[in-house]
N, C-alpha and C positions, 0 to 999 in steps of 0.2 A: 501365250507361253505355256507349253507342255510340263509336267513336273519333272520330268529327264531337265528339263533346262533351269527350275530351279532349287534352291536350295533350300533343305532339310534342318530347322534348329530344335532338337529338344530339350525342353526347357526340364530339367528332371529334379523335382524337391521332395518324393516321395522317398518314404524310411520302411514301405511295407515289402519286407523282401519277396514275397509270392509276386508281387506288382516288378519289383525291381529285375527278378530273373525271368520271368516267363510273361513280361512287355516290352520293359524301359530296352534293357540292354541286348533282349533278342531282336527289336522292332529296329532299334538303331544300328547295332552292326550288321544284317540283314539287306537294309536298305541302302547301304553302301556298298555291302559284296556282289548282289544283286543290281547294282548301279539303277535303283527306284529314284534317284535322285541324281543331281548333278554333282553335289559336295553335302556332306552330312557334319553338322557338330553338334555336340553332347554338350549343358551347361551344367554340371554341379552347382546344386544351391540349397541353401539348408538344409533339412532334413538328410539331403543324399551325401553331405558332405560326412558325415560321420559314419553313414554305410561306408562308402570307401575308405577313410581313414582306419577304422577300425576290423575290415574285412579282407585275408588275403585272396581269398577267390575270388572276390570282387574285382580286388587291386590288380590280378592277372590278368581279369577281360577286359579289364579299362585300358592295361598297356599292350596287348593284345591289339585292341583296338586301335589306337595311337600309331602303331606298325602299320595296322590295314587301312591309313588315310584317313582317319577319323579325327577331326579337330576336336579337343578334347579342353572344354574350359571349366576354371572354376570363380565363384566366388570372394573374392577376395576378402571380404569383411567375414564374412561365413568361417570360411578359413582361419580368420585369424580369430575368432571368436572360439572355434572349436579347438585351438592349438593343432591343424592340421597342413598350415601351408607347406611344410615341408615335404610331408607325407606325399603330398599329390602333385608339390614340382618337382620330385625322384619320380616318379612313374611319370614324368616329360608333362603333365596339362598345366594350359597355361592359365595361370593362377592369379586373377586382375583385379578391379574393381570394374564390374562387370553392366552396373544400370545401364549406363545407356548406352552402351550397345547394344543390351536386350529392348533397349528403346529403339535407336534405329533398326534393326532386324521386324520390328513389330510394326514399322512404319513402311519398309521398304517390299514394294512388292516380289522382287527376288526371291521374296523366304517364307516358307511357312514355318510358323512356331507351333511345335505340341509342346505344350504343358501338360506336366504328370507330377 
């Protein structure tokens, strides 16, 4: 199976903005508009959950993204820990409790996970 065939999940907990503008979110909407991938989604989780909540250029490439086909999920305990669920189900990601599906995705060969 070619990586055109499968699918793209980054797992993004990183709060270091140098990391977050010039990898996380140029490597992920890239490799969707590029079609490097079949289907790409972005997971919010700790750390990044407050880069967004509290960033609006952030909060612009995130819905931005979301427009360009970008499955766009968040943590849901994360979320509710940082008082951001709201924040991030207005810019459309969907906002869950999220283990184990980063469990199946990590199990399922379909997908590659990068963690950042």
């Amino acid at each position: 199976m070619s990586t055109q065939e499968k699918e793209l999940v980054v797992l993004w907990t990183d709060d270091n903005m140098t990391t977050v503008e010039n990898m996380i979110l140029m490597y992920t909407y890239n490799a969707k508009k590029k079609k490097w991938w079949k289907e790409v989604t972005l997971i919010i989780w700790g750390g990044s959950t407050d880069i967004v909540a509290g960033n609006k250029d952030i909060q612009k490439k995130i819905k931005n993204m979301i427009e360009k086909g970008i499955k766009v999920r968040a943590c849901k305990a994360c979320a509710e820990n940082l008082n951001a669920v709201n924040i991030l189900e207005e810019l459309g990601v969907d906002v869950l409790y999220i283990g184990q599906d980063l469990t199946n995705y990590l199990k399922d060969d379909r997908y590659k996970v990068l963690s950042l």
